[in-house]
BAGU-726916 format. One record per residue (C-alpha): chain; residue in one letter; x, y, z. Coordinates in Angstrom, 1 decimal. Each point is the difference from the previous one (the first is absolute). Example, Ala and Ser with C-alpha at 12.3 -4.5 7.8 and 13.67 -1.06 7.14 Angstrom:
% residues 2
R kette rest      X      Y      Z
R     A    a   12.3   -4.5    7.8
R     A    s    1.4    3.4   -0.7
% end
This chain:
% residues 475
R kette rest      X      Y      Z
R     A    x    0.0    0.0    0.0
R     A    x    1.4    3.4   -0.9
R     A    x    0.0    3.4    1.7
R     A    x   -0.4    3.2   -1.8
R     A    x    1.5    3.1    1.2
R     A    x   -2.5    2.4    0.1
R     A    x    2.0    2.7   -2.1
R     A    x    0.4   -2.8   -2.9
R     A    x   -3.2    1.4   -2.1
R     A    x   -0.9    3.2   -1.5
R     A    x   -2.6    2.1    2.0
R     A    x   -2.4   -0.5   -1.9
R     A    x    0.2   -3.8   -0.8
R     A    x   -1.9   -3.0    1.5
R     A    x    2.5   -2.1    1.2
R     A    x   -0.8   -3.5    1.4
R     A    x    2.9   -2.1    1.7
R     A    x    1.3   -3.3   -0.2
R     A    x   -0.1   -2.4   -2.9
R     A    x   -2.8    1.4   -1.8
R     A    x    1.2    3.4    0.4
R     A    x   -0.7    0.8   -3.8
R     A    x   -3.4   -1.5   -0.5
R     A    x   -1.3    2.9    2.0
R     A    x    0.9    2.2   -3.0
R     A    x   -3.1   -1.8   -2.1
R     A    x   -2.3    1.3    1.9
R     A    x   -1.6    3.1   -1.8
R     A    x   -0.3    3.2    0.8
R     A    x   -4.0    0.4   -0.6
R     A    x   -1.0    2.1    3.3
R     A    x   -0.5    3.7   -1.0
R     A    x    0.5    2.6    3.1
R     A    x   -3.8    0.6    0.2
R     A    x   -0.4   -3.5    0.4
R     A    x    2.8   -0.2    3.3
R     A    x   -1.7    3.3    0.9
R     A    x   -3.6   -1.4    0.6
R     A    x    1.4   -3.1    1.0
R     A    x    1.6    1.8    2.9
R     A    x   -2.7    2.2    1.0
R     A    x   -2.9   -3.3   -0.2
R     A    x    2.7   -2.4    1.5
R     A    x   -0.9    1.6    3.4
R     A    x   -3.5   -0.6   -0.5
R     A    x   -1.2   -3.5    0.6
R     A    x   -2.7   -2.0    1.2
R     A    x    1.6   -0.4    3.6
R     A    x   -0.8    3.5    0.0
R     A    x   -3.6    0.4   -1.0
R     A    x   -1.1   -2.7    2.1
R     A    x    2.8   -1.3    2.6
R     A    x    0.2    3.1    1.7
R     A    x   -3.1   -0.7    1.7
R     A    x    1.5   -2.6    2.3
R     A    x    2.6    2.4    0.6
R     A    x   -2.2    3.0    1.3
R     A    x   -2.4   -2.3    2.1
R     A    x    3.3   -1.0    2.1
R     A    x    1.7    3.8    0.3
R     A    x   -2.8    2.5   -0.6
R     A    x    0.9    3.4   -1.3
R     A    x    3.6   -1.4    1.2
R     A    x    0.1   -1.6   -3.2
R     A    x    1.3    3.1   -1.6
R     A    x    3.0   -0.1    1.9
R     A    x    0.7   -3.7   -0.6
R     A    x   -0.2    0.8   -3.6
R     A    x    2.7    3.1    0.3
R     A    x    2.0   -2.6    1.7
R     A    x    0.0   -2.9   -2.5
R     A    x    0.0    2.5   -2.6
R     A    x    3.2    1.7    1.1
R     A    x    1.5   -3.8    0.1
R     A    x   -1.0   -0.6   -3.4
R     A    x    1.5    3.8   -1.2
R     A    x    3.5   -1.3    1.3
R     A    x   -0.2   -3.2   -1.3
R     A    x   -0.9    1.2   -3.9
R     A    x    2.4    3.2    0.7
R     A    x    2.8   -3.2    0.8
R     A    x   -1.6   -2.3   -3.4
R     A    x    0.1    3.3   -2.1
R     A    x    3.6    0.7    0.8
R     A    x    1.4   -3.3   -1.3
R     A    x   -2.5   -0.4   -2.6
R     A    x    0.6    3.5   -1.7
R     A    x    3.9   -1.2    0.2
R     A    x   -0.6   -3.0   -1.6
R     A    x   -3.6   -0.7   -1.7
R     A    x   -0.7   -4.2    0.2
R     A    x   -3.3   -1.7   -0.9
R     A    x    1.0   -1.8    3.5
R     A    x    0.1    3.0    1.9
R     A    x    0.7   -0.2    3.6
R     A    x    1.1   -4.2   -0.5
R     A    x    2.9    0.8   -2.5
R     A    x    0.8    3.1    2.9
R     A    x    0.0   -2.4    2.9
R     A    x    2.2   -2.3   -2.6
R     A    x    2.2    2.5   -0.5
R     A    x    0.3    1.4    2.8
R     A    x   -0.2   -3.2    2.9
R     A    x    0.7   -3.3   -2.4
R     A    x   -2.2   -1.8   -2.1
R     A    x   -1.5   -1.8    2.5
R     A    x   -1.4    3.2    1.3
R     A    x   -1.6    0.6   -3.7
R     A    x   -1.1   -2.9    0.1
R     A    x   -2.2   -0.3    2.6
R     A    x   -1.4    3.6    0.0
R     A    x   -0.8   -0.6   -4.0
R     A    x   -1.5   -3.6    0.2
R     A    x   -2.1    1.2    3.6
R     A    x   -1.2    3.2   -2.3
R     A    x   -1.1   -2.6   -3.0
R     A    x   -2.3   -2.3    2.5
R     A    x   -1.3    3.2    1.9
R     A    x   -1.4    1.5   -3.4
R     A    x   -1.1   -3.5   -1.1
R     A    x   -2.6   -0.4    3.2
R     A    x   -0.8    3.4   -0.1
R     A    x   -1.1   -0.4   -3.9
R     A    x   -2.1   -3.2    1.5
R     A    x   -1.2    2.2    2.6
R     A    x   -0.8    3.0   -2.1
R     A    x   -1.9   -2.0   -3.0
R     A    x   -1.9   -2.2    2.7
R     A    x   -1.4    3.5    1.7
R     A    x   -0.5    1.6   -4.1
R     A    x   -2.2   -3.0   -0.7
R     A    x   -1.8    0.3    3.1
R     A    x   -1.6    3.2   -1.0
R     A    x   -0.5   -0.7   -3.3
R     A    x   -2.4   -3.2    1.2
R     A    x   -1.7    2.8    2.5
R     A    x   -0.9    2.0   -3.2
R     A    x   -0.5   -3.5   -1.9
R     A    x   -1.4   -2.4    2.3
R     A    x   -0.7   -2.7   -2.6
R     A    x    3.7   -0.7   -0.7
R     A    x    2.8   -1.3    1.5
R     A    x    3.2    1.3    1.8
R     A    x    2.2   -2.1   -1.7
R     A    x   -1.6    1.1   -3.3
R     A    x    1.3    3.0    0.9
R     A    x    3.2   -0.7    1.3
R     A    x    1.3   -1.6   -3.3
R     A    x   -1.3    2.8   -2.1
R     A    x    1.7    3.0    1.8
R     A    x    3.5   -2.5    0.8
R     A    x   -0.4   -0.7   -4.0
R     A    x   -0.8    3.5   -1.3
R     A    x    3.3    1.3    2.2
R     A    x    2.3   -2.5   -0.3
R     A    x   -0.5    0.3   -3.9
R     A    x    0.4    3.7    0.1
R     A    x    3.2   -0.2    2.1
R     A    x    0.8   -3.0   -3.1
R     A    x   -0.5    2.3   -2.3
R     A    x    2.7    2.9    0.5
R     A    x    1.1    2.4    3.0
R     A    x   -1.9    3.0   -1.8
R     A    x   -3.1   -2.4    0.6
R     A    x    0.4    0.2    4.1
R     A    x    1.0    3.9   -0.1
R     A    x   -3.4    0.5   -2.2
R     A    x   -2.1   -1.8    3.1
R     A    x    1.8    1.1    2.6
R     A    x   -0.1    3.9   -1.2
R     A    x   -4.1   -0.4   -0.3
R     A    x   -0.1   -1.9    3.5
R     A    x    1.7    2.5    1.2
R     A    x   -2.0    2.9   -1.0
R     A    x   -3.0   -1.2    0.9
R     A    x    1.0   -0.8    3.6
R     A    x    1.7    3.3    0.2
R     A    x   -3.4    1.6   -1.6
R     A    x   -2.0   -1.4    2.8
R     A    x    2.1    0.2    3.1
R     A    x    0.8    4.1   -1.2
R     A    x   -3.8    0.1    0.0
R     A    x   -0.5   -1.4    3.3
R     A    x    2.4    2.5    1.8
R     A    x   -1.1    3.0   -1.7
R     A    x   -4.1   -1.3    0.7
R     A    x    1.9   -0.7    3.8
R     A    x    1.2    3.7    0.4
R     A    x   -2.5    1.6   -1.5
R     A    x   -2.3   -2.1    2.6
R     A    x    2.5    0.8    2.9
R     A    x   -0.5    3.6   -1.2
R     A    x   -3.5    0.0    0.3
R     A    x   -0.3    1.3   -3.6
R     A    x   -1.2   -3.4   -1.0
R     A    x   -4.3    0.5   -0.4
R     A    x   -1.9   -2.0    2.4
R     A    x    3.3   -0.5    2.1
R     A    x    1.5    2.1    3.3
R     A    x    3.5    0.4    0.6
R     A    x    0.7   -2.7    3.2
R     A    x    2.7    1.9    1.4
R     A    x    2.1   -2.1    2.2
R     A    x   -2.6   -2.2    1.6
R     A    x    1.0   -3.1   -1.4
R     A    x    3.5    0.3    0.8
R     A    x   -0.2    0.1    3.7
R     A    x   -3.9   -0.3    1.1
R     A    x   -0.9   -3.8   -0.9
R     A    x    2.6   -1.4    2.9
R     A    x    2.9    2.4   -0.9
R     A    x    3.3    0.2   -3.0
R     A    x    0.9   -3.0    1.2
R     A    x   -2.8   -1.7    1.4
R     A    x    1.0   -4.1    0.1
R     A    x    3.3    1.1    1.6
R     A    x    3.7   -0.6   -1.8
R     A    x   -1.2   -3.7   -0.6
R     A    x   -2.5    1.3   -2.5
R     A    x    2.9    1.8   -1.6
R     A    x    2.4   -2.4   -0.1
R     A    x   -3.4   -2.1   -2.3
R     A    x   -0.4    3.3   -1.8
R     A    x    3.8    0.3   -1.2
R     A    x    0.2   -3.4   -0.7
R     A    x   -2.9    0.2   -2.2
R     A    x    1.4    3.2   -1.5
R     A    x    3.8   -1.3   -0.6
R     A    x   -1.4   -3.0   -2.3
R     A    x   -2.6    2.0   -2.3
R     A    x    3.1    1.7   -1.3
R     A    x    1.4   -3.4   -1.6
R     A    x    0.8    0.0   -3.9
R     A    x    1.4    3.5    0.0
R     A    x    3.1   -1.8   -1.0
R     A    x   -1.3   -1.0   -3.0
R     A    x    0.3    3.9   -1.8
R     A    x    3.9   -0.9    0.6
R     A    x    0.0   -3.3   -2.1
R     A    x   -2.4    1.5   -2.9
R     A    x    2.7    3.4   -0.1
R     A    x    2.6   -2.4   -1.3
R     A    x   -2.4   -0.3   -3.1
R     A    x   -0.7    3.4   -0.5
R     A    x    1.6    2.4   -2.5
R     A    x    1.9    1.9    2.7
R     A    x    0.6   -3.0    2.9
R     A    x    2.4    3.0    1.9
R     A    x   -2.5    2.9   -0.3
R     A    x   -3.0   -2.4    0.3
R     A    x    1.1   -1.4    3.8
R     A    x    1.0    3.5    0.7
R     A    x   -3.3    1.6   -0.6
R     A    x   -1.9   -2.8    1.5
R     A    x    2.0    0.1    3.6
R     A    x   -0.3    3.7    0.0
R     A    x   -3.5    0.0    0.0
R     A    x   -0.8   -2.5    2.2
R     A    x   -0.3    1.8    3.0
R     A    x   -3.0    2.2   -0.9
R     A    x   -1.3   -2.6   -1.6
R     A    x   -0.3   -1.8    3.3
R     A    x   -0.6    2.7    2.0
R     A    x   -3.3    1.0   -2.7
R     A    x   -0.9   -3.3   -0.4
R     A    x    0.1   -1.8    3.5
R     A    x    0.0    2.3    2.3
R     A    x   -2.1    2.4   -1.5
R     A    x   -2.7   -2.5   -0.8
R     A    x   -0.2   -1.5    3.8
R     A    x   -0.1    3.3    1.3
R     A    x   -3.2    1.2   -1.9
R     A    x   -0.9   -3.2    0.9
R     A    x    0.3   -0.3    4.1
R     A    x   -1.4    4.1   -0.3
R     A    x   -2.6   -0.4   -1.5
R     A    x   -1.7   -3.5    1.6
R     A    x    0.4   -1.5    3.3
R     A    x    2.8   -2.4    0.0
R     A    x   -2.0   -2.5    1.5
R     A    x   -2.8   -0.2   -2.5
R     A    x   -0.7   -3.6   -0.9
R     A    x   -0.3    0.9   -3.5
R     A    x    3.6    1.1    0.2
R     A    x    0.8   -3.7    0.1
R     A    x   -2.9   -1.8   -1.5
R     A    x    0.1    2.6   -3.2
R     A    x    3.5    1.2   -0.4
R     A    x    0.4    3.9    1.4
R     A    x   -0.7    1.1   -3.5
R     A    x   -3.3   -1.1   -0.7
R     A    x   -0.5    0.8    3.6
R     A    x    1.2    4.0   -0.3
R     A    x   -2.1    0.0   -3.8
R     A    x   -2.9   -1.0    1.8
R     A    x    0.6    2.1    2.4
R     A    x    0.0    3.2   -2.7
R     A    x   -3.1   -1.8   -1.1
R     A    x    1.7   -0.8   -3.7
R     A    x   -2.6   -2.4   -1.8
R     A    x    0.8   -3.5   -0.8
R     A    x    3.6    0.4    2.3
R     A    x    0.5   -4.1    0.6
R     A    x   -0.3   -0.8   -4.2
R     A    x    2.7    3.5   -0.2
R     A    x    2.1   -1.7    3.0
R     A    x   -0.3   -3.4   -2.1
R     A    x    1.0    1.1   -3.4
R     A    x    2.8    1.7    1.6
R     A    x    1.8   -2.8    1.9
R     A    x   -0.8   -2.2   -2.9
R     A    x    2.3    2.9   -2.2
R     A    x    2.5   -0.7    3.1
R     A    x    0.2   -3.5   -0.2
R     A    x   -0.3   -0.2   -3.8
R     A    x    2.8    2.2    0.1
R     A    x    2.6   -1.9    2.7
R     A    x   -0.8   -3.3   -1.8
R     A    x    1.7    1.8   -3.2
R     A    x    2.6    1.2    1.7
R     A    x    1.2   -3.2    1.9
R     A    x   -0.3   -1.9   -3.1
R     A    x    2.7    2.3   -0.9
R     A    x    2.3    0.6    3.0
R     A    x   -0.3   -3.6    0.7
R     A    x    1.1   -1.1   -3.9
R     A    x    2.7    2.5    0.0
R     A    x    1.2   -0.7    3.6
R     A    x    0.3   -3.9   -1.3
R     A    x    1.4    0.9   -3.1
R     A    x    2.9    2.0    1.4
R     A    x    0.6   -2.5    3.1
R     A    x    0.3   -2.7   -3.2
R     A    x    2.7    2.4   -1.7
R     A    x    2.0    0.0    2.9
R     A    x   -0.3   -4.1    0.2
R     A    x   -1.6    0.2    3.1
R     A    x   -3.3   -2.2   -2.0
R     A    x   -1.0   -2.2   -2.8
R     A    x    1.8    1.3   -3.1
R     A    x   -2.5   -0.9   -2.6
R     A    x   -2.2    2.7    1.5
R     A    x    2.4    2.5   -1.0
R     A    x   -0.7    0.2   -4.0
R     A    x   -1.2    3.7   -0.5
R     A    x   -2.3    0.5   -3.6
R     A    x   -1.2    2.9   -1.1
R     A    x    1.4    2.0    3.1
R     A    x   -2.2   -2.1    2.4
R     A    x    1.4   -3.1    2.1
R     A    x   -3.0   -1.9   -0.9
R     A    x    0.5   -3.4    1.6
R     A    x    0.8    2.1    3.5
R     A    x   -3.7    1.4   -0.5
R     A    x   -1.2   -3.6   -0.6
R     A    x    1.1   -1.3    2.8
R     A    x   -1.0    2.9    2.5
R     A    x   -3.1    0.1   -1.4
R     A    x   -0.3   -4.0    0.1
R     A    x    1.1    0.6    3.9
R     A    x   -2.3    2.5    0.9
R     A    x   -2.7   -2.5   -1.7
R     A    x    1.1   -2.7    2.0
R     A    x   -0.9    2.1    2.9
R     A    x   -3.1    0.8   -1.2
R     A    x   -1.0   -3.9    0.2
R     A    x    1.9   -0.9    3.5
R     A    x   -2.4    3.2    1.4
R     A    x   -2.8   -2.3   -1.6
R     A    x    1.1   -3.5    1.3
R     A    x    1.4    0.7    3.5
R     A    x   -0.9    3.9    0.6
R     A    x    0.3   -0.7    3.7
R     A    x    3.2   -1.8   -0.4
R     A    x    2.9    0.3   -2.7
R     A    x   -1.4    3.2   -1.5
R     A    x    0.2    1.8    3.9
R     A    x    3.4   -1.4    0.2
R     A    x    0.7    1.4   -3.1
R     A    x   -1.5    3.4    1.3
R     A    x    1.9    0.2    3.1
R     A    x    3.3   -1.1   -1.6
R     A    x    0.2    3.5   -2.3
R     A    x   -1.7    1.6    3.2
R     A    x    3.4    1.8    1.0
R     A    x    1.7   -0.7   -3.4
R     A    x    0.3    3.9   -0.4
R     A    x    1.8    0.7    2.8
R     A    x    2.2   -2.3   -0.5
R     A    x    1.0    1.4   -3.5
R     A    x    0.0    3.6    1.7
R     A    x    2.7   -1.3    2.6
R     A    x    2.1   -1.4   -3.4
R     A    x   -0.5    3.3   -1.4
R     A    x    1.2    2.2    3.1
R     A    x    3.3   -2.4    0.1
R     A    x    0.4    0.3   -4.0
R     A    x   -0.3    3.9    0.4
R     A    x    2.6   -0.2    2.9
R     A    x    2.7   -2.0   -1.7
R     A    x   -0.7    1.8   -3.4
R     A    x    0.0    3.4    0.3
R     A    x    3.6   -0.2    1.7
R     A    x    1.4   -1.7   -2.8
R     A    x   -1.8    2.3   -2.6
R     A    x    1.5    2.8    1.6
R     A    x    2.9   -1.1   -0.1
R     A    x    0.3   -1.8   -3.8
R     A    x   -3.1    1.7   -1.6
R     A    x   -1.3    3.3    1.5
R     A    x   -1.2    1.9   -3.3
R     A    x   -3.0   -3.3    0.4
R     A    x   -1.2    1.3    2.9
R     A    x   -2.7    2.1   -1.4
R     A    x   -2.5   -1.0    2.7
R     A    x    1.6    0.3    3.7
R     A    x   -1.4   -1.4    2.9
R     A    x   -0.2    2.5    2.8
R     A    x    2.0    0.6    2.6
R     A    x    2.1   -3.4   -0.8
R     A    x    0.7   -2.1    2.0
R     A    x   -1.9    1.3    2.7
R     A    x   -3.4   -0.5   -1.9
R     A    x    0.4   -3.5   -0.9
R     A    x    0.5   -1.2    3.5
R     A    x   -3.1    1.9    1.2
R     A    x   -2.1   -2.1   -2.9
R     A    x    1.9   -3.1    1.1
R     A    x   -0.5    0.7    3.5
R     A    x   -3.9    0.9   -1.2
R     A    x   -0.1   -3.4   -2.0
R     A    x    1.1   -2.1    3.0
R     A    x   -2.4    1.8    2.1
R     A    x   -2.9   -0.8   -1.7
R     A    x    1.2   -3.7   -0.2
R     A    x    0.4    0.5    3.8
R     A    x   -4.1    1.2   -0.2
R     A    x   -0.7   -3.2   -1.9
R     A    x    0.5   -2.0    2.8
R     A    x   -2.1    1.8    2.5
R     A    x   -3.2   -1.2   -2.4
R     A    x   -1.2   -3.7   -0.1
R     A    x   -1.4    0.7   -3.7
R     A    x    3.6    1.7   -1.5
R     A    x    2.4   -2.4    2.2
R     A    x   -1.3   -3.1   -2.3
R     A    x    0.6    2.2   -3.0
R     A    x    3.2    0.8    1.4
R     A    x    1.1   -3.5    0.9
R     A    x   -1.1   -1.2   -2.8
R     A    x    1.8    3.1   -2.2
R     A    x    2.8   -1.2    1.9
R     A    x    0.6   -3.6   -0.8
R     A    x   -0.4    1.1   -3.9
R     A    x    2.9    2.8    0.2
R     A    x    2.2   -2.9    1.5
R     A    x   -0.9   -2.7   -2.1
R     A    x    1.0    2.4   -3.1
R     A    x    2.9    1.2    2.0
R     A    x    1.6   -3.4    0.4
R     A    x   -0.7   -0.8   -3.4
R     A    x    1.9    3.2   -1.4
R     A    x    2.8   -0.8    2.4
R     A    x    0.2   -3.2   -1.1
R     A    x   -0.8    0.9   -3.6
R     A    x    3.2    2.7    0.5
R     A    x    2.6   -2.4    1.3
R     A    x   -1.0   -2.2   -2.8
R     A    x    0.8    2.9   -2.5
R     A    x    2.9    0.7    1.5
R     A    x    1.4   -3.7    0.9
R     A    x   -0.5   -0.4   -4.1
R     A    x    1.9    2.8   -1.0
R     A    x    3.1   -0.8    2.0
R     A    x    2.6   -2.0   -1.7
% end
């Protein structure tokens, strides 16, 4: 297995490592900046958001606000630390071919291969909860019907060419971003009292149903646990950059941005939420906190607008995973760390790694069919903590990187992390912290565990995969 320095490409190449290094080079260039620019802004969106958050607010109360500035500041350090190496040197594998460089290939190997499996159950998970609401608005068909049809209609897009998934993704995206910008200015406006048939709460709901923090730091810690994972797959806007028609200017512009992005988006939306409606409203839970605040503003037909919305979400992160998780594979099988027949690229597309994550993802569909209590929960709680496991891979990347751009390759650094290294420990120390939080929860300490025995599983395979490597190329 071979290590590249990280000043060994051009700055604006998409270098790969190891034996495949110059297969990565096939891969076209299809993504236009509008596309990475929408992609960006709707990444943050998802359905965790629309409809998860309502968990979330029923254990913190208007606290929730806080645990969302919390996570939210984690995840800014942690895409400020992706940005930096991936601006230096674009990668379809992003963050695994950092963590190769940067640790050894073991390290890439099991942050890429944990990555691949996460996006696979979450594609189950996504088109399983897409199909429900389409048998709610068609009750005479079947889920699996549906299931095949949107896993067909994406994975034949994402076949098709990279311009294909930008198309989708840049539509998603505006729709979502359509409706959630609609939702905070209809919020404000209500908040205001400028809305008609509406009067401006004031502050009421923020301390007068049991007070800011009414369930105690417990609920908080269940509020920012909530919050941290409904900001997975913004990771993904790093692997699609390395398509793009700028990968340098593309990451740069997209970790820039994030932070008002989350701040608009996440924050914004759960504090019109928690002011406007008390925080313990059962339809906060039962509905999702959208449908309950439209209701709320009396908006007509609110639960169909909610429904078409998430479906748009899920639609949406079923596309994308197809996609990170095919060009994840594919670059873990450039670097030798997989099967290599997966890694023929035609056409610009690495079609047999969308196969088989689409075939995956499938396969999940059926196990949440046959034993939905059993192998499919596992399945569930094994990815449960997969992305703070990549973010700890990522913080270590950052650390051991950045020194050794500065010192062979400082002209790359086009996106710094701040206050290096001080930064990086405070989101590794933030990481660990929330790991800590885990285990104070019976529900997150199985994911957790079972998170666990995957990372080390994949870890003593790379290790073993590595001195195998290495064993071979000694004389």
């Amino acid at each position: 297995m071979n290590r590249t320095s990280a000043s060994s490409a051009p700055s604006g190449a998409v270098e790969e490592t190891g034996a495949g290094a110059t297969a990565a080079s096939s891969l076209s260039h299809g993504l236009k900046q509008r596309h990475l620019s929408m992609i960006a802004l709707g990444g943050v969106i998802g359905a965790g958001l629309f409809v998860g958050s309502g968990a979330g607010i029923a254990a913190a109360g208007p606290s929730i606000v806080v645990a969302y500035v919390l996570s939210g500041l984690l995840v800014l350090l942690v895409m400020r630390m992706l940005g930096e190496m991936s601006a230096a040197n674009p990668a379809s594998g992003s963050f695994s071919v950092h963590a190769e460089r940067a640790i050894g290939p073991w390290a890439g190997f099991t942050a890429g291969w944990m990555f691949w499996i996460t996006l696979c159950v979450a594609l189950a998970a996504e088109a399983i909860g897409a199909a429900g609401i389409m048998v709610q608005w068609f009750p005479g068909t079947e889920s699996w019907m549906w299931v095949a049809l949107f896993m067909a209609i994406f994975c034949g897009t994402n076949l098709a060419a990279v311009s294909n998934f930008g198309e989708f993704e840049f539509w998603f995206a505006a729709l979502k971003i359509a409706a959630i910008t609609i939702f905070l200015v209809l919020g404000v406006l209500a908040i205001l009292g400028v809305l008609p048939g509406t009067d401006a709460p004031g502050g009421s709901h923020l301390s007068g149903d049991g007070g800011f923090l009414p369930n105690g730091v417990n609920g908080l810690v269940v509020g920012l646990l909530a919050s941290v994972f409904a900001y997975g797959g913004l990771e993904t806007v790093t692997i699609a950059a390395a398509e793009s028609e700028n990968p340098v200017k593309s990451v740069a512009v997209a970790v820039r941005t994030v932070m008002w992005r989350i701040a608009l988006f996440y924050v914004g939306s759960m504090l019109i939420v928690v002011t406007l409606i008390p925080w313990n409203d059962k339809a906060v839970v039962e509905q999702g906190p959208y449908v309950a605040v439209l209701n709320y503003l009396d908006i007509p037909a609110a639960g169909d607008i909610m429904n078409v919305i998430v479906l748009i979400a899920l639609l949406s992160a079923m596309n994308a995973n197809i996609y990170g998780a095919s060009r994840m594979s594919y670059s873990l099988v450039t670097r030798g760390e997989g099967p290599a027949f997966l890694g023929r690229v035609t056409g610009g597309v690495p079609r047999l790694t969308v196969l088989a994550s689409s075939f995956f993802g499938f396969v999940a569909v059926l196990l949440s069919y046959w034993w939905p209590d059993t192998i499919f929960k596992w399945l569930l709680n094994m990815v449960g903590a997969a992305v703070l496991v990549v973010w700890s891979f990522i913080a270590v990347a950052q650390l051991r990187m950045r020194t050794r751009l500065q010192r062979e390759a400082p002209e790359k650094l086009v996106v710094k992390m701040w206050l290096f290294p001080y930064l990086t420990w405070v989101a590794l120390a933030g990481t660990a912290g929330v790991l800590v939080l885990m285990l104070r929860e019976s529900d997150t300490r199985s994911q957790l565990y079972a998170t666990a025995a995957l990372a080390i599983a994949l870890a003593i395979t790379g290790a073993v995969r590595q001195r195998m490597a290495t064993a071979r190329q000694q004389p």
